[in-house]
N, C-alpha and C positions, 0 to 999 in steps of 0.2 A: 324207388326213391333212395334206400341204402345203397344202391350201385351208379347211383349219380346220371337217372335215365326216371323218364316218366313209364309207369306202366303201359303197356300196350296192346295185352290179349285181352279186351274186353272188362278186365277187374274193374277198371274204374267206371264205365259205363253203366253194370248191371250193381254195383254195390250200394251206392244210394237208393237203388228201387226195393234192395234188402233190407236196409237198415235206417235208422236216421238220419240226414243228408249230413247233419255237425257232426255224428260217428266217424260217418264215413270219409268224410273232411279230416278228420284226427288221425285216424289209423291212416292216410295215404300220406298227410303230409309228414307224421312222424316216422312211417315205417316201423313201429314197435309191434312186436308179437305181442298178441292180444290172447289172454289165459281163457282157458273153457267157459269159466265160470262167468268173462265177463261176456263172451259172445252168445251164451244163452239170456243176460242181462237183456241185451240190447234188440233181441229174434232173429242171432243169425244161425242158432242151435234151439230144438226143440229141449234138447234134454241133455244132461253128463249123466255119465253111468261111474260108479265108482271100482269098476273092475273088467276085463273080457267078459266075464261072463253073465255079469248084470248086464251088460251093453247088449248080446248075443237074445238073452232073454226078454230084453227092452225092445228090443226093434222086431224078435217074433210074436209079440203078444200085441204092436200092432198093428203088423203084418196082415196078421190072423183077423184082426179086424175091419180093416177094410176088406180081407179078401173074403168077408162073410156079407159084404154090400152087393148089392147088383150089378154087375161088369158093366153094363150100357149108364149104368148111374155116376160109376167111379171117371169112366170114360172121358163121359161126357164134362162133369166136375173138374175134371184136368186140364181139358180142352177148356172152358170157361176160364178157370183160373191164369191159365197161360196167356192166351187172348186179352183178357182184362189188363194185364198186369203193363200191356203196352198202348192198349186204345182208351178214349176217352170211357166213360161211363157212358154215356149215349148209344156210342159205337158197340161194346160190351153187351148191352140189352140187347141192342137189335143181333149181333151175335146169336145168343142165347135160344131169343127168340125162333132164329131160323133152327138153330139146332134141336128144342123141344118141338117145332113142327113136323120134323123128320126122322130123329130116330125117339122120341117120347114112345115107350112101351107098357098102356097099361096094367100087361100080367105083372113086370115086375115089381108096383104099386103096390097093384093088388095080393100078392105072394108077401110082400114086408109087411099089409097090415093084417094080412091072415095070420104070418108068423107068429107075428108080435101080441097079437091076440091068444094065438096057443102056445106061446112060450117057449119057441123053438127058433129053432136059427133058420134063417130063411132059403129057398131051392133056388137058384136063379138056373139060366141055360147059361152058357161061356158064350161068347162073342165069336162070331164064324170070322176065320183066316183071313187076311186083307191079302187081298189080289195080289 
């Protein structure tokens, strides 16, 4: 918009699905740089950090959290989230659906409530190489 041209790599497409469509109507039709503080306002930032190293130590702690979940859990959660984000709610389900018919892995269920029952951080296996 400040160069006298519509955007054209996809910003405008996926920014409404991020934010609130009147946001995202604001910030394109003004072009104003928009401060941290307000983009974590609106959920287009999880979080500010008040320094490199706050930041550094923010993104490892929950790094380390998810990477303490079930790799076929996280997987698959992503793959969900991704998918939803563009089909109906209906579509989404039946998604889902097919994907806990095919890689749903009891051990690793069962390993999170054993865990969680002894206090410990859970074992999972890694996810074998994609072809």
């Amino acid at each position: 918009i400040n160069i006298g041209m519509t955007a054209d790599v996809g910003t405008l497409q996926r920014l409404g699905k991020l934010i609130p469509e009147g946001v995202a109507r604001e910030w394109a039709y003004t072009g104003d740089r928009i401060p941290a503080h307000r983009a974590r306002e609106v959920g287009f930032l999880n979080d500010t950090f008040p320094d490199h190293d706050s930041l550094v130590a923010g993104v490892l702690e929950i790094a380390g959290r998810i990477a303490a979940q079930s790799p076929l859990a996280i997987w698959g959660t992503k793959e969900a989230i991704s998918y939803a984000r563009d089909h109906s709610t209906a579509d989404a389900l039946h998604q889902i659906a097919g994907w806990q018919s095919g890689m749903f892995k009891p051990d690793d269920m069962m390993e999170s409530f054993t865990a969680k029952s002894e206090k410990r951080p859970g074992r999972f296996e890694g996810l074998p190489p994609l072809p």
